[in-house]
Every structure is written in C-alpha cells, then in structure tokens.
DSSP file (Angstrom, degrees, kcal/mol; ACC not computed):
  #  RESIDUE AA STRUCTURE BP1 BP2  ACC     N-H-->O    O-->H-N    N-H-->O    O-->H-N    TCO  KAPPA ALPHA  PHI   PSI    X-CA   Y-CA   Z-CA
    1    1 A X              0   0    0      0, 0.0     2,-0.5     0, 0.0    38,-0.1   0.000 360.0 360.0 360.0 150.6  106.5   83.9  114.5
    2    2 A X  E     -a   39   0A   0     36,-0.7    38,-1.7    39,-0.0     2,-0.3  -0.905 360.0-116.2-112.6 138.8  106.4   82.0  111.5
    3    3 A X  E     -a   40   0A   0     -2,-0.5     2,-0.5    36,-0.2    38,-0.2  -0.574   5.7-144.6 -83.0 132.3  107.4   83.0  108.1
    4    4 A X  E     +a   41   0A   0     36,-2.7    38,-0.6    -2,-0.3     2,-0.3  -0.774  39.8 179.5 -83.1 125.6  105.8   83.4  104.6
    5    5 A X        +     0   0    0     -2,-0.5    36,-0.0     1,-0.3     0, 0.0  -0.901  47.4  16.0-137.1 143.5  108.8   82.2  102.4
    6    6 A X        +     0   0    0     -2,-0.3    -1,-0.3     1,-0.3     2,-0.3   0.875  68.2 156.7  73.4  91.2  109.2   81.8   98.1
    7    7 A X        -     0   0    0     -3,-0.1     2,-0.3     2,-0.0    -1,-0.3  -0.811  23.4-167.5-149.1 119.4  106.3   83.9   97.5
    8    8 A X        -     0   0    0     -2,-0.3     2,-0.3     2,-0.0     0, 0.0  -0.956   4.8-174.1-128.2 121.9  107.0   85.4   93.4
    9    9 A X        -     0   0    0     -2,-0.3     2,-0.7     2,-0.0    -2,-0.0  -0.974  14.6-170.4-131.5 141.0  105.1   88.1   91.9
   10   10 A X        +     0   0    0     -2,-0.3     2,-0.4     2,-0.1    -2,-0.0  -0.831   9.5 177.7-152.3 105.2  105.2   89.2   88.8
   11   11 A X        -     0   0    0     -2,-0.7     2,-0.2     2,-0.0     8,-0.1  -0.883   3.1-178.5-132.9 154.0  103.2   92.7   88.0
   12   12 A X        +     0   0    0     -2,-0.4     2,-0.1     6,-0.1    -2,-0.1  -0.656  12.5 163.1-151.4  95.6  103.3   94.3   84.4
   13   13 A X        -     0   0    0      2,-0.2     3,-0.1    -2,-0.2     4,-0.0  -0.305  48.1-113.5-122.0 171.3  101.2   98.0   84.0
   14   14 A X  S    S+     0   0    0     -2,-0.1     2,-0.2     1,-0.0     3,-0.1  -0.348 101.9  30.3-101.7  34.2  101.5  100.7   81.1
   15   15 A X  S  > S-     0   0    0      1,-0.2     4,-1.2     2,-0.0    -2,-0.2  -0.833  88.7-110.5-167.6 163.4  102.9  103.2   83.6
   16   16 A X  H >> S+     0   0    0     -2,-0.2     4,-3.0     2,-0.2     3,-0.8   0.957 122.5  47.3 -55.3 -55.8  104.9  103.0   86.8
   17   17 A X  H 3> S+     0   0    0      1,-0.3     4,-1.0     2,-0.2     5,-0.2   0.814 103.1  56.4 -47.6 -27.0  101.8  104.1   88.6
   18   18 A X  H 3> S+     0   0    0      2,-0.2     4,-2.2     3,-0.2    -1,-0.3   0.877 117.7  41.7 -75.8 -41.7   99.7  101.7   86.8
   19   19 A X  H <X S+     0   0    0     -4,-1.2     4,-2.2    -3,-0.8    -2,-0.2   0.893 116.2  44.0 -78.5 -35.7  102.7   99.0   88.5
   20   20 A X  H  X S+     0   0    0     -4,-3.0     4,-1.2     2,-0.2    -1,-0.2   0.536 103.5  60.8 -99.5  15.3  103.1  100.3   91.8
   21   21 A X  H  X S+     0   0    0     -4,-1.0     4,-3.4    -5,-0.3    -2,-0.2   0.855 115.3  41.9 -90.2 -55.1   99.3  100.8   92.5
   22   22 A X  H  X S+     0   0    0     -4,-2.2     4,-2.9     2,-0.2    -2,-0.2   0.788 104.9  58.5 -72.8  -9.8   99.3   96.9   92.0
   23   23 A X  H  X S+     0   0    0     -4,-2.2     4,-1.0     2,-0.2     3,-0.2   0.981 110.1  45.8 -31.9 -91.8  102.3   96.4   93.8
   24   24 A X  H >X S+     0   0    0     -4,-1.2     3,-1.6     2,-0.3     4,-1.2   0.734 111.9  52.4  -8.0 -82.1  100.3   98.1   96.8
   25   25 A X  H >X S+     0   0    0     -4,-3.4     4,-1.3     1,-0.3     3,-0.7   0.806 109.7  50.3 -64.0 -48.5   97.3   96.0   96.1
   26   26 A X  H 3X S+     0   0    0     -4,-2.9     4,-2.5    -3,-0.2    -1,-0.3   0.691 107.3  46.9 -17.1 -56.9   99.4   92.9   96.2
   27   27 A X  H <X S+     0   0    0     -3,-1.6     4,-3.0    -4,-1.0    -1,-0.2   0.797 112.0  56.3 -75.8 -33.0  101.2   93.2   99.4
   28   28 A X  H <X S+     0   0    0     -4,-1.2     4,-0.7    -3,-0.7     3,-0.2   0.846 112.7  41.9 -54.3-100.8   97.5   94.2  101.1
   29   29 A X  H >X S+     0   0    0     -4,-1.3     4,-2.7     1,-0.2     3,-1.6   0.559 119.8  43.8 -31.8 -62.5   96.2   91.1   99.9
   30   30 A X  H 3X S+     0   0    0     -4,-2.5     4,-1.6     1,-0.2     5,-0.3   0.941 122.6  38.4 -14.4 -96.1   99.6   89.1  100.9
   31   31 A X  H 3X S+     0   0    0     -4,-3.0     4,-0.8    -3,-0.2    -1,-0.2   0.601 106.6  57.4 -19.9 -36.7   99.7   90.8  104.1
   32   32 A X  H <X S+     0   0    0     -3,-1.6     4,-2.5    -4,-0.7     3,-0.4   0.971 117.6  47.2 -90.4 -56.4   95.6   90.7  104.7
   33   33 A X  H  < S+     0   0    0     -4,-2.7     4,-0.3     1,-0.2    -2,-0.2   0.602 109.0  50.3  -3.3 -69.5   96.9   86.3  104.2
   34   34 A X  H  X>S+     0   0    0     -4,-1.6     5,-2.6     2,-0.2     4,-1.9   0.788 111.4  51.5 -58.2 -53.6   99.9   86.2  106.5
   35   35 A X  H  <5S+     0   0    0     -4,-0.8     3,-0.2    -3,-0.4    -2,-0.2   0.944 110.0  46.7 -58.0 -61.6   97.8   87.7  108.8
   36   36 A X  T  <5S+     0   0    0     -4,-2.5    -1,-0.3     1,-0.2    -2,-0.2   0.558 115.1  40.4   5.5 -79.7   95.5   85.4  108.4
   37   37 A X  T  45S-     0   0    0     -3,-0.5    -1,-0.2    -4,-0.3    -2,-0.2   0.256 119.8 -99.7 -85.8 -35.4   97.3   82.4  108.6
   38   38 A X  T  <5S+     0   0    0     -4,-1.9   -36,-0.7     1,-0.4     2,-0.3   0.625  80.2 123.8  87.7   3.5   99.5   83.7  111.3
   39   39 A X  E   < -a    2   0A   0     -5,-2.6    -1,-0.4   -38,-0.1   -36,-0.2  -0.557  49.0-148.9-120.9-159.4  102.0   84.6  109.6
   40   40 A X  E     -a    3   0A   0    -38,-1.7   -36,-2.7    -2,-0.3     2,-0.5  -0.824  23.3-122.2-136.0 179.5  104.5   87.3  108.6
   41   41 A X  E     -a    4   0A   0     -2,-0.2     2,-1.2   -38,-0.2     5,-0.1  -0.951  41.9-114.1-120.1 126.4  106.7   88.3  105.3
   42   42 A X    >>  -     0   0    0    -38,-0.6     3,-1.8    -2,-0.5     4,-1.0  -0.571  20.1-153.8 -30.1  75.3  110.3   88.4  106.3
   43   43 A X  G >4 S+     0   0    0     -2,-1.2     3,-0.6     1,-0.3    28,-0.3   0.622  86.2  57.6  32.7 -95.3  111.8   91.8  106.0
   44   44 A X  G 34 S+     0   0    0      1,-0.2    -1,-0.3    26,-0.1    -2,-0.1   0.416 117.7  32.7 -50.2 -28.7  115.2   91.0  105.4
   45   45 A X  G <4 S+     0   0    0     -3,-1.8     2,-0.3     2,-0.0    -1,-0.2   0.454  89.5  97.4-134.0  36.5  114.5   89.1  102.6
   46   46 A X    <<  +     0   0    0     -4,-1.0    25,-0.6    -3,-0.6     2,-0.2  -0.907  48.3 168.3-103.8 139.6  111.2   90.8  100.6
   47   47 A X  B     -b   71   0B   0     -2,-0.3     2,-0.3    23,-0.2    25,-0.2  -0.616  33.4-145.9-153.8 163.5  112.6   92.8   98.0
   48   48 A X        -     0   0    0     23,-1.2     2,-0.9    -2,-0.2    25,-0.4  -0.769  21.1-169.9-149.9 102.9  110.7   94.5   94.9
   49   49 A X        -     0   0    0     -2,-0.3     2,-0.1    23,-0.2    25,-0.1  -0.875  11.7-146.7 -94.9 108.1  113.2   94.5   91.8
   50   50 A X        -     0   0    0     -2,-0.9     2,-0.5    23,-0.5     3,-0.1  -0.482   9.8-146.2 -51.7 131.6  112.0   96.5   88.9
   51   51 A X        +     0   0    0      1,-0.1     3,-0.1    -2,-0.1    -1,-0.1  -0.907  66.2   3.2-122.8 154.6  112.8   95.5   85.9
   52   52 A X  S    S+     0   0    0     -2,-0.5     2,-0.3     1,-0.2    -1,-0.1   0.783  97.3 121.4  61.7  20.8  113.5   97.5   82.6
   53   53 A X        -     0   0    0     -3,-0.1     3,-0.2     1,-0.1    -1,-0.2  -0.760  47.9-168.8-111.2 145.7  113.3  100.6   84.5
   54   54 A X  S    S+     0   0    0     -2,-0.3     2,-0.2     1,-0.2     3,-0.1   0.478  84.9  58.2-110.9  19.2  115.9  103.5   85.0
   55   55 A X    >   +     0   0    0      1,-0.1     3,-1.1     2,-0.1     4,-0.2  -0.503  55.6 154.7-138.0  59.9  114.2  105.4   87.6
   56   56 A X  T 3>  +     0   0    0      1,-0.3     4,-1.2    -2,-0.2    -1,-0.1   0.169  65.4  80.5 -79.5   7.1  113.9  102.7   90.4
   57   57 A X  H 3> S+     0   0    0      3,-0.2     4,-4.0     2,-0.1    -1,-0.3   0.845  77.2  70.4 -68.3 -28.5  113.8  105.7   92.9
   58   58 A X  H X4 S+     0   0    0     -3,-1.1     3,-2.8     2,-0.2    -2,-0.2   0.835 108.5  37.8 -50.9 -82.8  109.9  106.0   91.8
   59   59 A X  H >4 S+     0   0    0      1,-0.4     3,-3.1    -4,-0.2     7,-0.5   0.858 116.0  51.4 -45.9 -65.8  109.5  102.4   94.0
   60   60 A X  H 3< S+     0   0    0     -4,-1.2    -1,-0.4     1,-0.4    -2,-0.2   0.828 113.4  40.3 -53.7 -28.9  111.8  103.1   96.7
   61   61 A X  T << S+     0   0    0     -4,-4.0     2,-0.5    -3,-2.8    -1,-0.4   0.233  88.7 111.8-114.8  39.9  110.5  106.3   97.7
   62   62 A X    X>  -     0   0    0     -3,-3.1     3,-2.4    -4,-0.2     4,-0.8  -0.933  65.8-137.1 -49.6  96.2  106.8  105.3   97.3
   63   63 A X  H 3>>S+     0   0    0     -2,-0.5     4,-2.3     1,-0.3     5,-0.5   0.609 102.0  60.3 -42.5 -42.6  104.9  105.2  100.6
   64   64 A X  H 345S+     0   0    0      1,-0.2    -1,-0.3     2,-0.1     4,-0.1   0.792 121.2  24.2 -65.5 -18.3  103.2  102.1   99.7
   65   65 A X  H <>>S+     0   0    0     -3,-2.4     5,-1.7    -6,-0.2     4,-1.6   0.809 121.9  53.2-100.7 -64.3  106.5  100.3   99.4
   66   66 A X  H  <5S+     0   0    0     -4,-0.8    -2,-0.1    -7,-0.5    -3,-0.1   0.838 106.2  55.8 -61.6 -22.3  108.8  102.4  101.6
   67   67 A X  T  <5S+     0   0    0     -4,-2.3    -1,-0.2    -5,-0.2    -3,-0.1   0.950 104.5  51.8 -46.2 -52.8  106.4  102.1  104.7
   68   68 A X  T  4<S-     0   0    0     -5,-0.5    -2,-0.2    -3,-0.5    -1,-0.2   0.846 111.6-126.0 -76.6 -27.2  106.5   98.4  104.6
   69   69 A X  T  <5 +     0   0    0     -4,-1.6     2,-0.4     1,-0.3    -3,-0.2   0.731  52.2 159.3  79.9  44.6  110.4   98.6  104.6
   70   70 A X      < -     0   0    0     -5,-1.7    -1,-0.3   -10,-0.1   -23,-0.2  -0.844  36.7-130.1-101.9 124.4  110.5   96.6  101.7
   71   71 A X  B     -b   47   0B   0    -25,-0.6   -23,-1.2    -2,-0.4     2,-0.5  -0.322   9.6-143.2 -90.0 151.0  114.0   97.0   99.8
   72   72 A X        +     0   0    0    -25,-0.2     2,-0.2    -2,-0.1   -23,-0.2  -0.919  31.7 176.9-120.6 121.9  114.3   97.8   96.0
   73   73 A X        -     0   0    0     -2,-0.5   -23,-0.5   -25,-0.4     3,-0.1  -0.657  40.2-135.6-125.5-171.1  116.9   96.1   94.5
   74   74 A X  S    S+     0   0    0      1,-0.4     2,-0.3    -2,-0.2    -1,-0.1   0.681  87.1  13.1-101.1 -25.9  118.8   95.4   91.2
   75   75 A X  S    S-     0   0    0      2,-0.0    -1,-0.4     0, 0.0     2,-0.0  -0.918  71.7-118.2-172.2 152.6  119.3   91.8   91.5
   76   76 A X              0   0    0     -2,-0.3    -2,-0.0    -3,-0.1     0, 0.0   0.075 360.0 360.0 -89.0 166.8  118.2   88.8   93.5
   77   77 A X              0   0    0     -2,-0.0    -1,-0.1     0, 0.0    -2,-0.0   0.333 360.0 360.0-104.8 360.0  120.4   86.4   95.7
C-alpha cells in the first residue's frame, strides 16, 4: 500500500461542533481521494491538534475522529 503523506488542514468554526463537523467532512473527502488514488492515510502519523482549545477531550472522544484512530495531540513532530 502506498501512502498519502504532508497533507495540512487547517479548519476554523464558531463552535467546536461547527470544527469537528468539518473535520468529519474533511477526512470523508480525504479518505473518499486515497481511495481513489489507491491510496491510504498513515495512522501512525495523522494526528488532529486543536489549537486554542482547553477541552481537547471534545475531539478525541468524538466518533468521527476516534473511529478513524486518528490521535489528538498537543504538538507536532
């Protein structure tokens, strides 16, 4: 399998839902791509860091994110 790699996206809402509903739509459309294409998004290194938030549990335990096994972190390698 081949990888989709240094893919940045960059989402901004007036509510967390308002961010992680486009989160969700994003990764479909990604995903629907990859697919596509033949390829796949890493795992191990797709990540979703929130920024300016204190309540980064809303992403992580949000089906559309925690399904995908996608990790929510505080800061990027």
């Amino acid at each position: 399998m081949t990888y989709a790699d240094d893919i940045l996206l960059i989402i901004h809402g007036s509510s967390h839902e308002a961010v992680i509903t486009s989160v969700e739509k994003s990764l479909n459309t990604i995903e629907e791509w990859c697919f596509e294409h033949k390829l796949e998004l890493s795992k191990d290194k797709t990540a979703i860091m929130p920024m300016f938030v204190r309540k980064r549990e809303i992403y992580s335990s949000h089906p559309g994110v925690n399904t995908r096994g996608i990790n929510v972190v505080t800061k990027m390698k």
